[in-house]
C-alpha positions in Angstrom: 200.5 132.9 18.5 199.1 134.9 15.6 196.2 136.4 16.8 194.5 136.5 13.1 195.1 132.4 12.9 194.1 132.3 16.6 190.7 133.6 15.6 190.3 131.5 12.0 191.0 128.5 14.5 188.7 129.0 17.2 185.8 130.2 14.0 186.5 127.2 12.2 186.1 124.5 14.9 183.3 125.0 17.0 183.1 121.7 18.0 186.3 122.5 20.3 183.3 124.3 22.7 180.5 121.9 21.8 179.2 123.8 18.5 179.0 123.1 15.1 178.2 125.1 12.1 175.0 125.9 11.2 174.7 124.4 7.3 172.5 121.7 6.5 174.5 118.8 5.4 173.3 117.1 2.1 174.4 113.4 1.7 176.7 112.9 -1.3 177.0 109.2 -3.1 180.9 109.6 -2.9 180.3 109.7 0.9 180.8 106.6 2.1 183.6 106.0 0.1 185.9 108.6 1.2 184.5 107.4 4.8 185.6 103.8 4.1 189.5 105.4 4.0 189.1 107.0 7.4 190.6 104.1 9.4 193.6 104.0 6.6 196.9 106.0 7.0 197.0 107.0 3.6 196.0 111.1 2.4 192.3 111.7 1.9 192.3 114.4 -1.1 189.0 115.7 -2.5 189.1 118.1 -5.8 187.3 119.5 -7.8 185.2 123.1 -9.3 184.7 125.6 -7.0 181.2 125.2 -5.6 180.7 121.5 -6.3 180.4 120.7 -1.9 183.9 119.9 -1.4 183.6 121.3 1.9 180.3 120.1 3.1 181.5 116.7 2.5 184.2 117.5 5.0 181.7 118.8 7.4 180.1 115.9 6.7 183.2 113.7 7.6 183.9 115.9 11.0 179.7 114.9 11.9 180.3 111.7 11.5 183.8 111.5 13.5 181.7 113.5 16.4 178.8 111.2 16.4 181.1 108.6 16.6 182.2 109.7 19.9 186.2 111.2 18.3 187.3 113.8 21.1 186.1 116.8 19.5 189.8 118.6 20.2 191.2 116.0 18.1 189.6 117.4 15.1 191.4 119.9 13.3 189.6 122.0 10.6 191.2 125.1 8.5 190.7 126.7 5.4 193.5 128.2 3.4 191.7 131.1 1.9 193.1 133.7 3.3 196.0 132.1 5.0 198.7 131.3 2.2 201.8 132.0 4.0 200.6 130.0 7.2 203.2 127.3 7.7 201.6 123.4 8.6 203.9 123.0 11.3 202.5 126.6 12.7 198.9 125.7 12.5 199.2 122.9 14.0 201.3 124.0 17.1 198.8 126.9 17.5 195.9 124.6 17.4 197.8 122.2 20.1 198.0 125.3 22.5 194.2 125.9 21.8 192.7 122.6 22.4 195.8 121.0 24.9 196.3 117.9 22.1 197.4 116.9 19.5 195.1 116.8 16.5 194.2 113.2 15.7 192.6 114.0 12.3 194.0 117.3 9.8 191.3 118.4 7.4 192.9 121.0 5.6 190.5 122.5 2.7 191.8 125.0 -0.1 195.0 123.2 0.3 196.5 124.5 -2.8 196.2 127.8 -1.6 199.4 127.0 0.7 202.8 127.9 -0.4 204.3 124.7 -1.1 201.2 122.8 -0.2 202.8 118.8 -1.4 206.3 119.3 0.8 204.4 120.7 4.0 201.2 117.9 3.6 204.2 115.3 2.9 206.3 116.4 6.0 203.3 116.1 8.0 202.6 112.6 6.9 206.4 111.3 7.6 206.5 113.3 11.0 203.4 113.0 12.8 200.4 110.1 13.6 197.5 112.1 12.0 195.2 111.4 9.7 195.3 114.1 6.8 192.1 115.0 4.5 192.7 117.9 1.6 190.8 119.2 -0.4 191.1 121.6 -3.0 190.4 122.8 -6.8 190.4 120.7 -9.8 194.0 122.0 -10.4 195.1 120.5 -7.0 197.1 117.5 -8.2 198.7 119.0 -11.4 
């Protein structure tokens, strides 16, 4: 495994050891509608301006899913920004050998930053039983 995406795993989900970041979680209105699709198959995708709390409403989402007693290992969170050439498939096999299972939820934020972002997000939804959240900028679904 890639020690550089071994690390960005193990800093990005601390709830795989019983952590979780330290950020104070402001509610947002459009909450409890993206958490309404949770139970759905379909793609979660949040867009919009950089800055606007596109992420803390993921961290939001991943609080919820560990209050609600979801197997913290089954939560997978990772950020694109400085992985571009990172393949889906890749991360999540890396993050299976990590945790020992496989991921049960996919929140993958600064999606557009991965190469071919739409074929890899699409493969993942036809292959595997996992719900997928993106996020991303505004330009995301140009």
């Amino acid at each position: 495994m890639d020690e550089s995406l071994r690390a960005a795993l193990l800093d990005s989900n601390l709830w795989w050891k019983g952590g979780f970041p330290d950020i104070h979680i402001k509610p947002r209105t459009l909450y409890k509608e993206i958490e309404s699709y949770l139970p759905k198959r379909q793609i979660i995708g949040i867009e919009g301006l950089r800055r606007v709390g596109k992420s803390y409403l993921l961290y939001h989402l991943i609080d919820k899913l560990l209050k609600t007693k979801t197997e913290p290992k089954s939560i997978l969170y990772f950020s694109f920004d400085a992985f571009s050439q990172t393949k889906l498939d890749q991360l999540l096999a890396s993050a299976e050998e990590l945790t020992g299972r496989k991921p049960a939820f996919a929140i993958l934020d600064e999606v557009q930053k991965l190469t071919d972002w739409a074929e890899q997000v699409k493969r993942l939804y036809d292959q595997r039983s996992v719900k997928i959240i993106v996020s991303g900028s505004e330009s995301l679904f140009l």
